[in-house]
ZADO-1210 file (C-alpha; in nm, 4 decimals, padded with zeros to 6 digits):
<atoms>
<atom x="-08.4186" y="01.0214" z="03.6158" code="UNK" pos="1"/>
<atom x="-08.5914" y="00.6826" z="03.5176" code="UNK" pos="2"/>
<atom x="-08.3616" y="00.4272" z="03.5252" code="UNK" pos="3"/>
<atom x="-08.3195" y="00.1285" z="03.2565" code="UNK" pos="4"/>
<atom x="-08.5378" y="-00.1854" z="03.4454" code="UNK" pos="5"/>
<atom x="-08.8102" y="00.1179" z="03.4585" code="UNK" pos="6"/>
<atom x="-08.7846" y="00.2124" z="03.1123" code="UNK" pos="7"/>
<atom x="-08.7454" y="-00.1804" z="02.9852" code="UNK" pos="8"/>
<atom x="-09.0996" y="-00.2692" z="02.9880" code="UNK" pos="9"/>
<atom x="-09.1931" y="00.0414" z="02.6940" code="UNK" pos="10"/>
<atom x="-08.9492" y="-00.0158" z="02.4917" code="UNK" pos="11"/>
<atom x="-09.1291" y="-00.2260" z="02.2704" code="UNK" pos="12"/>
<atom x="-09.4044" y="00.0779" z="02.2883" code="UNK" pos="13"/>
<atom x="-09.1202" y="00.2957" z="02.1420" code="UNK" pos="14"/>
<atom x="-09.0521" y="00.0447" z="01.8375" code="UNK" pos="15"/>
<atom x="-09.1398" y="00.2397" z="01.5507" code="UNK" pos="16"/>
<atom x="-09.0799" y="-00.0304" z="01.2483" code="UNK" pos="17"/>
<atom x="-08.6952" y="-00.0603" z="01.2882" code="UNK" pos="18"/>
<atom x="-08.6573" y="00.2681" z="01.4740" code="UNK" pos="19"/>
<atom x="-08.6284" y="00.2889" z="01.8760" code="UNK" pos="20"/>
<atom x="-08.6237" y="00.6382" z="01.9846" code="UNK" pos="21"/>
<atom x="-08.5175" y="00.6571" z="02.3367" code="UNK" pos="22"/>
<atom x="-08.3722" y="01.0463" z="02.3199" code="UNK" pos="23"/>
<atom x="-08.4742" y="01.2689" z="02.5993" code="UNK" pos="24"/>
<atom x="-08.5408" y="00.9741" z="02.8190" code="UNK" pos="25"/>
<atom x="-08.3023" y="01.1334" z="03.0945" code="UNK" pos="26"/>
<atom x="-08.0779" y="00.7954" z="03.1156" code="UNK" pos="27"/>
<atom x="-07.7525" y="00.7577" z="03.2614" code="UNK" pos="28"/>
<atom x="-07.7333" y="00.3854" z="03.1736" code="UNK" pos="29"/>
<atom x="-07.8518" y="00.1967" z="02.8430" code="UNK" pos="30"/>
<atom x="-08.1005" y="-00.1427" z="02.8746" code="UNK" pos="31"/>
<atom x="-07.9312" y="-00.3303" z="02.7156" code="UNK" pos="32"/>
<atom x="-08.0980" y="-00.6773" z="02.7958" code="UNK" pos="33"/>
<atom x="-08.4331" y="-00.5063" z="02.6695" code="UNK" pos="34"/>
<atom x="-08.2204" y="-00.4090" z="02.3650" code="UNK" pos="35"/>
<atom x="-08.0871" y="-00.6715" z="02.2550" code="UNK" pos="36"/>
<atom x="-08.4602" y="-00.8699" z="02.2891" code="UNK" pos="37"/>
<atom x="-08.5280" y="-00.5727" z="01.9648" code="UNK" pos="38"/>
<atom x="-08.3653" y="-00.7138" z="01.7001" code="UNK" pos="39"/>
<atom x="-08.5891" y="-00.5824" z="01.4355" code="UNK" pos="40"/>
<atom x="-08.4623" y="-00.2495" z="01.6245" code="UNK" pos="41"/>
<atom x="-08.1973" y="-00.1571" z="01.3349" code="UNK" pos="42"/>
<atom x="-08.2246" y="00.2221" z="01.4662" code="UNK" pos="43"/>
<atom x="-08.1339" y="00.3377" z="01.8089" code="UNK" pos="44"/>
<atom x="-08.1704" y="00.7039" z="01.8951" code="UNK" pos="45"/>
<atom x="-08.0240" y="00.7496" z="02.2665" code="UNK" pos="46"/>
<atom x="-07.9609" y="01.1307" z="02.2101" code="UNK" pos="47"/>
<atom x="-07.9658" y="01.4197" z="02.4992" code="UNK" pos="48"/>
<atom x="-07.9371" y="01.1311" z="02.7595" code="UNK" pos="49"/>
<atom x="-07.7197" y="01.1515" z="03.0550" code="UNK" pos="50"/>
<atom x="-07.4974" y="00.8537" z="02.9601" code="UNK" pos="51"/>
<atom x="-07.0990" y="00.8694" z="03.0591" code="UNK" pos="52"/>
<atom x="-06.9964" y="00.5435" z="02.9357" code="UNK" pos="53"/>
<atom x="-07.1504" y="00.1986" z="02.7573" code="UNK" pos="54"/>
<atom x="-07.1514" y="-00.1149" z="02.9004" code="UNK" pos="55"/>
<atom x="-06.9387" y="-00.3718" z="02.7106" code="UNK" pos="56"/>
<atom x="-07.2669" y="-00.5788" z="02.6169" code="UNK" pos="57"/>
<atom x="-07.3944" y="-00.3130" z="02.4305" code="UNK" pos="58"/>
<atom x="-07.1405" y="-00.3627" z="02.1442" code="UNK" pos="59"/>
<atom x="-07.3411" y="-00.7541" z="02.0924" code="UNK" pos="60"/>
<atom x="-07.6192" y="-00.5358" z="01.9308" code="UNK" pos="61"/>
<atom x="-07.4554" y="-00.6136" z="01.6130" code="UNK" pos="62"/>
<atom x="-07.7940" y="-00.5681" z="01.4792" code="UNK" pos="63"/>
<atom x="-07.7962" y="-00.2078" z="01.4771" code="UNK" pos="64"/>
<atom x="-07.7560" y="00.0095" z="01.1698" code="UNK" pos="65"/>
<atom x="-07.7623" y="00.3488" z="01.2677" code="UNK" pos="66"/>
<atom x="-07.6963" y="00.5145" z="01.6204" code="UNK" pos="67"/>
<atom x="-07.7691" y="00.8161" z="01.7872" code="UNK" pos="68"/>
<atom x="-07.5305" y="00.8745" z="02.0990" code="UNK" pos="69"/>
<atom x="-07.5052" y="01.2615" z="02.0688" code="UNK" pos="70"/>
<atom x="-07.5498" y="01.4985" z="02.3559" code="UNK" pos="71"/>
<atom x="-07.4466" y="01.2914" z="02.6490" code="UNK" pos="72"/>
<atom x="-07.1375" y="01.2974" z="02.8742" code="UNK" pos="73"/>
<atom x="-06.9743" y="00.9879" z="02.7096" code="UNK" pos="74"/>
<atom x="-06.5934" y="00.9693" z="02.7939" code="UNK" pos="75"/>
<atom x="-06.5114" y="00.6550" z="02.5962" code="UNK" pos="76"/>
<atom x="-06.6337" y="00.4347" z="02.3739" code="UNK" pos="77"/>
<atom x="-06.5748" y="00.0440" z="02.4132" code="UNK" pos="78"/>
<atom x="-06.2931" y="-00.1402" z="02.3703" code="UNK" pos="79"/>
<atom x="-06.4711" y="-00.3373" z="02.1818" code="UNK" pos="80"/>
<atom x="-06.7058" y="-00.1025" z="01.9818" code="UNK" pos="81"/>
<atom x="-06.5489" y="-00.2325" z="01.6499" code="UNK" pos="82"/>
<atom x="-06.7926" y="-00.5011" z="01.6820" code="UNK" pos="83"/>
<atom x="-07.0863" y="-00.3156" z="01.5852" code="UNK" pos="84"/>
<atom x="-06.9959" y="-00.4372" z="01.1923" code="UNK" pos="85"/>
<atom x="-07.3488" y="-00.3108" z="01.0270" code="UNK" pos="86"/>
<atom x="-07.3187" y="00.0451" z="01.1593" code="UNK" pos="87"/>
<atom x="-07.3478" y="00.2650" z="00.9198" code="UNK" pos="88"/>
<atom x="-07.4818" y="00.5674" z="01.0429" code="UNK" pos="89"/>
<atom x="-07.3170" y="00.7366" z="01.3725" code="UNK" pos="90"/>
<atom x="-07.3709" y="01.0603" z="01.5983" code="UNK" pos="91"/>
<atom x="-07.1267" y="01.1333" z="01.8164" code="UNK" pos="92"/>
<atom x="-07.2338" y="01.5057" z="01.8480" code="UNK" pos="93"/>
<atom x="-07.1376" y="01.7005" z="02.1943" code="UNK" pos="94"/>
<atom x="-06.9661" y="01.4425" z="02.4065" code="UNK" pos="95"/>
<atom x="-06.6350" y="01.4077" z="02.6062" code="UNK" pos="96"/>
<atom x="-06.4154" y="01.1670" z="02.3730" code="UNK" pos="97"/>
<atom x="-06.0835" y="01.2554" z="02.3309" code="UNK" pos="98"/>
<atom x="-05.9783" y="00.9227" z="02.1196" code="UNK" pos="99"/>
<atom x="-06.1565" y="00.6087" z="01.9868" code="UNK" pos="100"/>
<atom x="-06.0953" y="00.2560" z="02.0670" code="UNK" pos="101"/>
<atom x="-05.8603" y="00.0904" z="01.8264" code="UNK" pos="102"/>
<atom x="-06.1533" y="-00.1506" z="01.7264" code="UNK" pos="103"/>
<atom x="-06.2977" y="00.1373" z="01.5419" code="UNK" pos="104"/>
<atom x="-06.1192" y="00.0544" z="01.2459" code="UNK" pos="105"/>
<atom x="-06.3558" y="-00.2431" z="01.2008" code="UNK" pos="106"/>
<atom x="-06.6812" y="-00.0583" z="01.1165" code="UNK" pos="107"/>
<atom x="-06.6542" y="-00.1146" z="00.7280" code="UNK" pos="108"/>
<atom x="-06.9652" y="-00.0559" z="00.6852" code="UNK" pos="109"/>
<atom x="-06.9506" y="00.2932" z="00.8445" code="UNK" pos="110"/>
<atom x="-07.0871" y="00.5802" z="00.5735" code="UNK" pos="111"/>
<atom x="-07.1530" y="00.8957" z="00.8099" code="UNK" pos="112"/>
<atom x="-06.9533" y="01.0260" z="01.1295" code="UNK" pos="113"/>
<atom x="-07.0217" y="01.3470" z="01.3682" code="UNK" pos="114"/>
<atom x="-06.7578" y="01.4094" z="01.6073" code="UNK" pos="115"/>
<atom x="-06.8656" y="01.7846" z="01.6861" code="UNK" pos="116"/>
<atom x="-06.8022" y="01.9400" z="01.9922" code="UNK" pos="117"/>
<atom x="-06.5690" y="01.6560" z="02.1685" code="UNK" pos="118"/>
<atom x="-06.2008" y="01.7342" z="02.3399" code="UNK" pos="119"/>
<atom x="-06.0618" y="01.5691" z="02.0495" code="UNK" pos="120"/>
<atom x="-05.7250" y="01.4875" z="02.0523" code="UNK" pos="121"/>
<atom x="-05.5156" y="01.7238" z="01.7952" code="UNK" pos="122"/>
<atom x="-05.4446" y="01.4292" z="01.5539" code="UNK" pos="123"/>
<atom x="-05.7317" y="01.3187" z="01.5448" code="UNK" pos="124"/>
<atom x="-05.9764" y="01.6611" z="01.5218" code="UNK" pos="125"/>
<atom x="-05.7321" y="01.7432" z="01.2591" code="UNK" pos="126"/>
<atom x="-05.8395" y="01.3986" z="01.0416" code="UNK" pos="127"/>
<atom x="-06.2071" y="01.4569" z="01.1334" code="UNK" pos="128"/>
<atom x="-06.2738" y="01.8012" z="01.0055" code="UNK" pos="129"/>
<atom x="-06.5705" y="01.9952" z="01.0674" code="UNK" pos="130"/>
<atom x="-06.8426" y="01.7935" z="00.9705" code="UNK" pos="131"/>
<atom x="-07.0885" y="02.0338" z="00.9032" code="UNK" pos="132"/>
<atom x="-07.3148" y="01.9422" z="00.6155" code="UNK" pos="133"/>
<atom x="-07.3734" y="01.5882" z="00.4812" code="UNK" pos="134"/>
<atom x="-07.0878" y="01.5833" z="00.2374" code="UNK" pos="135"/>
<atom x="-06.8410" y="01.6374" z="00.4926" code="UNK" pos="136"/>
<atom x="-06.9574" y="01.4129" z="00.7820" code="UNK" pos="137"/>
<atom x="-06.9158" y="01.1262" z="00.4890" code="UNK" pos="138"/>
<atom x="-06.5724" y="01.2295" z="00.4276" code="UNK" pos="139"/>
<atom x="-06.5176" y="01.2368" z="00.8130" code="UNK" pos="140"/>
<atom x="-06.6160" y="00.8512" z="00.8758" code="UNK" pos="141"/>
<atom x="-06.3884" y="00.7874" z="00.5127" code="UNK" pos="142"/>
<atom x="-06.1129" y="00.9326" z="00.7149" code="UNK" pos="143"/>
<atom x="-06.1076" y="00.8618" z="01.0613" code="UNK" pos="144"/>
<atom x="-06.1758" y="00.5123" z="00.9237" code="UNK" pos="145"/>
<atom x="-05.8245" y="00.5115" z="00.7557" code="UNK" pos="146"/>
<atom x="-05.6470" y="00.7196" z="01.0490" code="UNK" pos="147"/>
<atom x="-05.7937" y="00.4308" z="01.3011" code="UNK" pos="148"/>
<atom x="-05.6407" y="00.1315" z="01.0567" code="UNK" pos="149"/>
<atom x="-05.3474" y="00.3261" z="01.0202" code="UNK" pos="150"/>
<atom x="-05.3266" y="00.3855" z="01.4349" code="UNK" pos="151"/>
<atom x="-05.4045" y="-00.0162" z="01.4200" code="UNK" pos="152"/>
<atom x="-05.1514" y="-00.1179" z="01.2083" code="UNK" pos="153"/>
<atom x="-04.8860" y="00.1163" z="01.4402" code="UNK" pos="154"/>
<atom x="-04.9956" y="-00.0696" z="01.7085" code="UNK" pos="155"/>
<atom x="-04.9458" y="-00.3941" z="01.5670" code="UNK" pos="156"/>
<atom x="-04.6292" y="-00.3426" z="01.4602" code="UNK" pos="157"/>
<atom x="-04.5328" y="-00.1769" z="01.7841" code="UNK" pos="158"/>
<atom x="-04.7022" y="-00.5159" z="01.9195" code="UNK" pos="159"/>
<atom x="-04.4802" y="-00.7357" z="01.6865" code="UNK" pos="160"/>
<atom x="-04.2013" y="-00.4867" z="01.7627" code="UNK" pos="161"/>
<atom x="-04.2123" y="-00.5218" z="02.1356" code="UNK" pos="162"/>
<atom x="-04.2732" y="-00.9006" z="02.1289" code="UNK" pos="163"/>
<atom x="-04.0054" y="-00.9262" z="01.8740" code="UNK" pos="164"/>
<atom x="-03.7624" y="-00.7329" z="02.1764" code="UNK" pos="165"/>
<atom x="-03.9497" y="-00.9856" z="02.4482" code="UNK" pos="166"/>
<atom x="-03.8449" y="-01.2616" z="02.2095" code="UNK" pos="167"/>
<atom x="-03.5228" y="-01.1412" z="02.2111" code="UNK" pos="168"/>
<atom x="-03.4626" y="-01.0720" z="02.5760" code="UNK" pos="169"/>
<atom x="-03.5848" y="-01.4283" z="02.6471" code="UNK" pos="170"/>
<atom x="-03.3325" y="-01.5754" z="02.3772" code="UNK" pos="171"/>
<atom x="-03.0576" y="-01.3215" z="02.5627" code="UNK" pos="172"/>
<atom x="-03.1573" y="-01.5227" z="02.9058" code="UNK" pos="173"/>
<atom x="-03.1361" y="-01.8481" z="02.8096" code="UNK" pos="174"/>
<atom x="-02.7819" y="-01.7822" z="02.6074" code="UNK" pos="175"/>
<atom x="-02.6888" y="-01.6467" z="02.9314" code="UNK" pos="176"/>
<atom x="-02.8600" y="-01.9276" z="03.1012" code="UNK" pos="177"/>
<atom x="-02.6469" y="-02.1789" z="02.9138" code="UNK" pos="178"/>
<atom x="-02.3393" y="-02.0304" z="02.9543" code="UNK" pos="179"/>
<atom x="-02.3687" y="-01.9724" z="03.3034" code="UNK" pos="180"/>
<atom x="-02.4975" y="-02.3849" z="03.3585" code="UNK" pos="181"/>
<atom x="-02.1638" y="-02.4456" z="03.1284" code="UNK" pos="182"/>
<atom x="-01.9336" y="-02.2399" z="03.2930" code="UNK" pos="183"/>
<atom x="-02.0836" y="-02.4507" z="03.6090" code="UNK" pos="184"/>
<atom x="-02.0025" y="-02.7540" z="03.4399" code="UNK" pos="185"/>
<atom x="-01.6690" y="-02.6747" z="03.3761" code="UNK" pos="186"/>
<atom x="-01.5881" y="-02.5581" z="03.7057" code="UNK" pos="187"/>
<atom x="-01.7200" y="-02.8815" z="03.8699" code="UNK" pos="188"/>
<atom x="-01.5279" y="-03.0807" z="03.5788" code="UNK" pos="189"/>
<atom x="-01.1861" y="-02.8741" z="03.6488" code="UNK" pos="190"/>
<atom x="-01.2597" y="-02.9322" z="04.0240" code="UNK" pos="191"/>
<atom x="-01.3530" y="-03.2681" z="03.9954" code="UNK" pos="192"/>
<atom x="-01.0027" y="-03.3112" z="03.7864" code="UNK" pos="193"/>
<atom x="-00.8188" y="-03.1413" z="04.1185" code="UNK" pos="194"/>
<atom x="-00.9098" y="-03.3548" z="04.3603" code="UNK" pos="195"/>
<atom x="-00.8284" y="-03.6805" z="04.1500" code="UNK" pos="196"/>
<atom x="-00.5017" y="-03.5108" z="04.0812" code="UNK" pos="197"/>
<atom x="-00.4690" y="-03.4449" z="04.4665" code="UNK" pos="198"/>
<atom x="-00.5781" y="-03.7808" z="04.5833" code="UNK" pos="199"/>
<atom x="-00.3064" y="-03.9324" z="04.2772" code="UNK" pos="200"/>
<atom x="-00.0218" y="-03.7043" z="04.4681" code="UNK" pos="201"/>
<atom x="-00.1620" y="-03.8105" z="04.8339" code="UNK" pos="202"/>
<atom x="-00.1366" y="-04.2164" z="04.6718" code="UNK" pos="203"/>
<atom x="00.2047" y="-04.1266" z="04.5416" code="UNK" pos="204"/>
<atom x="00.3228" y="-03.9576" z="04.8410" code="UNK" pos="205"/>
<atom x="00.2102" y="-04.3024" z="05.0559" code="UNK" pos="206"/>
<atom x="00.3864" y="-04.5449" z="04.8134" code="UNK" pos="207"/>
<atom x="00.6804" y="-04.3287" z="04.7794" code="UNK" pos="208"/>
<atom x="00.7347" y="-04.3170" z="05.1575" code="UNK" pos="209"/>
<atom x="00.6145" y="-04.7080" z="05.2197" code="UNK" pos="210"/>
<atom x="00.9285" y="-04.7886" z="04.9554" code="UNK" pos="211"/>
<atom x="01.1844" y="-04.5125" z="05.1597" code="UNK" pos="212"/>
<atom x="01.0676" y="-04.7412" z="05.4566" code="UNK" pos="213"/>
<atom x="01.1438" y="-05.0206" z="05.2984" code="UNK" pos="214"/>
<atom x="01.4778" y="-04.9363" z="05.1854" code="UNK" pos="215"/>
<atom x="01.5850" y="-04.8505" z="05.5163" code="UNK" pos="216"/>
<atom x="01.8545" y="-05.1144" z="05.7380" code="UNK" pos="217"/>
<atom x="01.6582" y="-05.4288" z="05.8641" code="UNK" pos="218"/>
<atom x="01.8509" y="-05.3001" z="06.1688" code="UNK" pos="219"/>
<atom x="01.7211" y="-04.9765" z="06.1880" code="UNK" pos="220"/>
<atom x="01.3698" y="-05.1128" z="06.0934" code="UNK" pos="221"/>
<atom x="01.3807" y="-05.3852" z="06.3427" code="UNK" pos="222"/>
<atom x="01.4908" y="-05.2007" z="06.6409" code="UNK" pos="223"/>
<atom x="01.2190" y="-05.0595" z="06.8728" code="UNK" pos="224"/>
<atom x="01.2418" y="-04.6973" z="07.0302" code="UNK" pos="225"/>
<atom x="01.3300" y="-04.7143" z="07.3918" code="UNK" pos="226"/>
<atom x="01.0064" y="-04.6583" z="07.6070" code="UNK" pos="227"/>
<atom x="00.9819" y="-04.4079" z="07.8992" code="UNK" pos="228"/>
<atom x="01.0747" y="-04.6028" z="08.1397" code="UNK" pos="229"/>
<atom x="01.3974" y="-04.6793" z="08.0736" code="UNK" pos="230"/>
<atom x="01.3794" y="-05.0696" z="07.9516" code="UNK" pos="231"/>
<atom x="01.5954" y="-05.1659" z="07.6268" code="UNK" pos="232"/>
<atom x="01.3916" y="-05.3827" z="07.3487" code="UNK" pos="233"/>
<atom x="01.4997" y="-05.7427" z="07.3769" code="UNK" pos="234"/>
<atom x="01.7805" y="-05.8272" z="07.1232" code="UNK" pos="235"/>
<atom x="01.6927" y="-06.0622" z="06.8269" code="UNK" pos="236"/>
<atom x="01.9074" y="-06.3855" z="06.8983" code="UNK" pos="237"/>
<atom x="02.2542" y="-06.3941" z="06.6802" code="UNK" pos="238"/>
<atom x="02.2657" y="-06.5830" z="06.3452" code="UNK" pos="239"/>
<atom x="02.6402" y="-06.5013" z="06.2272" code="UNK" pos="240"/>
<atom x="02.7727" y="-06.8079" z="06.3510" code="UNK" pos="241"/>
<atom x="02.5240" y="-07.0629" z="06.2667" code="UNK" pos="242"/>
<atom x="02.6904" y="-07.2164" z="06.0056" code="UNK" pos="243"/>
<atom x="03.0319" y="-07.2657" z="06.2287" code="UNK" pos="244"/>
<atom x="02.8418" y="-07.4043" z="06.5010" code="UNK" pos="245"/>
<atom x="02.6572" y="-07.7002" z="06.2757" code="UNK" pos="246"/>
<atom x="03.0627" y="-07.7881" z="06.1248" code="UNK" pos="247"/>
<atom x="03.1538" y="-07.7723" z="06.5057" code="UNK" pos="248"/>
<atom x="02.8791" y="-08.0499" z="06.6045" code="UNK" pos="249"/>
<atom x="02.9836" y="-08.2485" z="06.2673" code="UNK" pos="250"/>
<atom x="03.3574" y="-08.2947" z="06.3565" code="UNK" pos="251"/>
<atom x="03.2498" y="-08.3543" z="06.7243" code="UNK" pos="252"/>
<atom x="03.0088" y="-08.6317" z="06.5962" code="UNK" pos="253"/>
<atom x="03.3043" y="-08.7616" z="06.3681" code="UNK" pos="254"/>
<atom x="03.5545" y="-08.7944" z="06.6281" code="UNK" pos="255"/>
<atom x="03.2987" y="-08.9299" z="06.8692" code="UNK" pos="256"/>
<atom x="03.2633" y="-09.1852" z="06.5804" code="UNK" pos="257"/>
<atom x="03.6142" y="-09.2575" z="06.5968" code="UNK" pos="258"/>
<atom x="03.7079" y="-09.2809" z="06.8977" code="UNK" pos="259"/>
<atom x="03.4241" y="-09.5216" z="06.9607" code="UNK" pos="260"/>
<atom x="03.5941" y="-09.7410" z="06.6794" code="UNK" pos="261"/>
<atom x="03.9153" y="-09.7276" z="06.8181" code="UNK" pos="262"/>
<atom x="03.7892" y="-09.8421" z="07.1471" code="UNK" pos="263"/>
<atom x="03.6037" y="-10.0828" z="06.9918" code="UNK" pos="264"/>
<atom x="03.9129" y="-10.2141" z="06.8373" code="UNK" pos="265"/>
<atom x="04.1100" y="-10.2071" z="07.1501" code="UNK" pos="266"/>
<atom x="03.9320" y="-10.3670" z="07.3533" code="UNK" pos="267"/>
<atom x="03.6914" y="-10.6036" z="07.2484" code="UNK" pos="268"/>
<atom x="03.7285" y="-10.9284" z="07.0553" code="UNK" pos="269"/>
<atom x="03.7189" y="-10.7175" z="06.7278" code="UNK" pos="270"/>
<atom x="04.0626" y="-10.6215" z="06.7559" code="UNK" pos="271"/>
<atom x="04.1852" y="-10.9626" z="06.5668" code="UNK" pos="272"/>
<atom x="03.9804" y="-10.8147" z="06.2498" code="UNK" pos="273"/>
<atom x="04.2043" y="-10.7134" z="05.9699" code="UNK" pos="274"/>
<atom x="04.0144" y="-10.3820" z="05.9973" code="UNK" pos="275"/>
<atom x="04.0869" y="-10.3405" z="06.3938" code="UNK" pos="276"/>
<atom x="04.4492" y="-10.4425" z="06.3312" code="UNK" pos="277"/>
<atom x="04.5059" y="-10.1534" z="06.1139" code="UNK" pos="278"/>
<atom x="04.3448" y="-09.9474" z="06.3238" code="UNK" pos="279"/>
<atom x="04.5364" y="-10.0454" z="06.6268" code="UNK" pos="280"/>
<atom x="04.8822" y="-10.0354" z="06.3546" code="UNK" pos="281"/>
<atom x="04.8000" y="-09.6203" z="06.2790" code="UNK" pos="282"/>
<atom x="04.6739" y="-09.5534" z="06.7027" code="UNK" pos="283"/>
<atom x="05.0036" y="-09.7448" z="06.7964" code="UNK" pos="284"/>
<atom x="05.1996" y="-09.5362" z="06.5633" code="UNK" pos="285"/>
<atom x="05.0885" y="-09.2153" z="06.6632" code="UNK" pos="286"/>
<atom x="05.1428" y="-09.2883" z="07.0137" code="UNK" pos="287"/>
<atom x="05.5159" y="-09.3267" z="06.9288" code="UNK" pos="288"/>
<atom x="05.5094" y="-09.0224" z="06.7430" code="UNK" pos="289"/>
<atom x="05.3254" y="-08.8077" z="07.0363" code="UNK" pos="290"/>
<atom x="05.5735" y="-08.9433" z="07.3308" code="UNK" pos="291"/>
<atom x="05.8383" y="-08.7375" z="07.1784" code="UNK" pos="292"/>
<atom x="05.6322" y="-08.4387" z="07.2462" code="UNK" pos="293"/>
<atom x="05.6823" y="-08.3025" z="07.6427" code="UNK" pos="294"/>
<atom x="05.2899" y="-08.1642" z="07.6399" code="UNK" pos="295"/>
<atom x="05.1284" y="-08.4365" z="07.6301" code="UNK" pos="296"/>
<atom x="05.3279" y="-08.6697" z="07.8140" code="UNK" pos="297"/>
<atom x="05.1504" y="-08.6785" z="08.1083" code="UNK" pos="298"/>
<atom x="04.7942" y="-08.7444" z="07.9456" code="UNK" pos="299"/>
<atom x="04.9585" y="-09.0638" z="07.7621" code="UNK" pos="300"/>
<atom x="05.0662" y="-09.1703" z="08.1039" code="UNK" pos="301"/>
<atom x="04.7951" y="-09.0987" z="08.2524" code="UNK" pos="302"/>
<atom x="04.6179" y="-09.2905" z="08.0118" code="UNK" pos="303"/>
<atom x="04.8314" y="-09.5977" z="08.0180" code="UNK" pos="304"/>
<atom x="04.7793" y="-09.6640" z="08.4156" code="UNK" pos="305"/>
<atom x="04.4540" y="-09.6735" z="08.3123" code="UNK" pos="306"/>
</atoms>
């Protein structure tokens, strides 16, 4: 088995014009590096090789116009085999495919197909045919070119279908998303709107009971609760007769004020004034008219020794 950094150094030896022949070379991987330095190589026969799969640099030998892959153990193709846009010519002959990369509906250029001998999927064995003269291996590329952009075209509607449902889903969330962050709103707004209401009721509760206080008897306001042990709360000092008391302390000043004048006009040298003289005229009087009462007698008496 010679392997591909072995074989790299001949393979300009095997450049025949535009044709590499590199069939029967017993390789189980493809040079590509020495390949792709070959870009006059427009022909690539890799035929009755050991190869299972292509390396995903081998579809930048967009150079190539007609390939040769058949009679090797080749389970898949590529991804991105539709890149090989000149292709023209291929030989898929005796391999292990069972479907081909979606990409395959890119080779417009492709004129001749051979998928012989390959677990091919029903559908698509069916759309190949037999492929056994020249005439029908044209027909097969013609159709399995259509079948490929028709598979594409499923796909990227499926594509657009399931990114249409993603799309969907995602406007679903954030519907949801918003209702939900309303419905949070609201409930902080309604329980925002409780507990002002409950702090109003507390306030009103307060004020109502500050005015029940206030209506109540300065009495009952004013007087203390007796304490534990035993002592009464000292009494607030009367005020009902205030008023009597300051008429009491009048008249006592007025007859004060009187007497003082009739003293004055008994005694002293004032009593020749006209005023005195009717002063002493009414005291003299009233004396008279008091003897004749039996109470006081004995005070006038008493007042005369002296």
């Amino acid at each position: 088995m010679t392997k591909a950094g072995s074989k790299g150094g001949n393979l300009r030896d095997k450049l025949d014009g535009h044709e590499l022949d590199l069939s029967l070379s017993d390789l189980n991987e493809v040079p590509v590096k020495e390949l792709a330095a070959l870009p006059k190589a427009t022909i690539l026969d890799l035929s009755c090789n050991k190869l299972t799969a292509l390396p995903s640099d081998f579809c930048g030998l967009t150079h190539l116009v007609k390939l040769d892959l058949s009679k090797n153990k080749l389970r898949q193709l590529p991804a991105d085999f539709g890149r090989l846009v000149n292709l023209q010519h291929l030989d898929l002959l005796n391999n292990r495919l069972v479907t081909l990369p979606v990409s395959f509906a890119q080779l417009k250029s492709l004129k001749w197909l051979d998928l012989k001998d390959n677990p091919l999927d029903p559908v698509l064995a069916k759309v190949a045919g037999d492929c056994l003269d020249e005439k029908q291996c044209k027909q097969c590329a013609n159709k399995v070119l259509q079948h490929m952009k028709a598979v594409q075209v499923d796909q990227e509607r499926e594509r657009q279908r399931r990114l249409e449902i993603d799309r969907e889903a995602e406007k679903k969330w954030e519907a949801k998303q918003r209702a939900k962050e309303a419905q949070e709103r609201e409930l902080r707004k309604r329980e925002k709107a409780e507990e002002k209401e409950r702090r109003r009721k507390e306030y009103d509760a307060l004020k109502a009971a500050k005015r029940e206080q206030e209506k109540k008897p300065k009495k009952e306001t004013n007087q203390a609760p007796k304490s534990k042990s035993g002592s009464r709360p000292r009494k607030p000092p009367p005020r009902k007769h205030t008023r009597s008391w300051a008429v009491l302390r009048l008249l006592l000043l007025l007859l004060l004020c009187v007497a003082g004048g009739l003293v004055a006009c008994r005694v002293t040298e004032l009593q020749q004034q006209p005023l005195c003289t009717s002063v002493n005229t009414i005291y003299d009087s009233a004396l008279r008219g008091l003897r004749s009462h039996d109470i006081l007698r004995w005070v006038l008496q008493t007042d005369s020794q002296q």
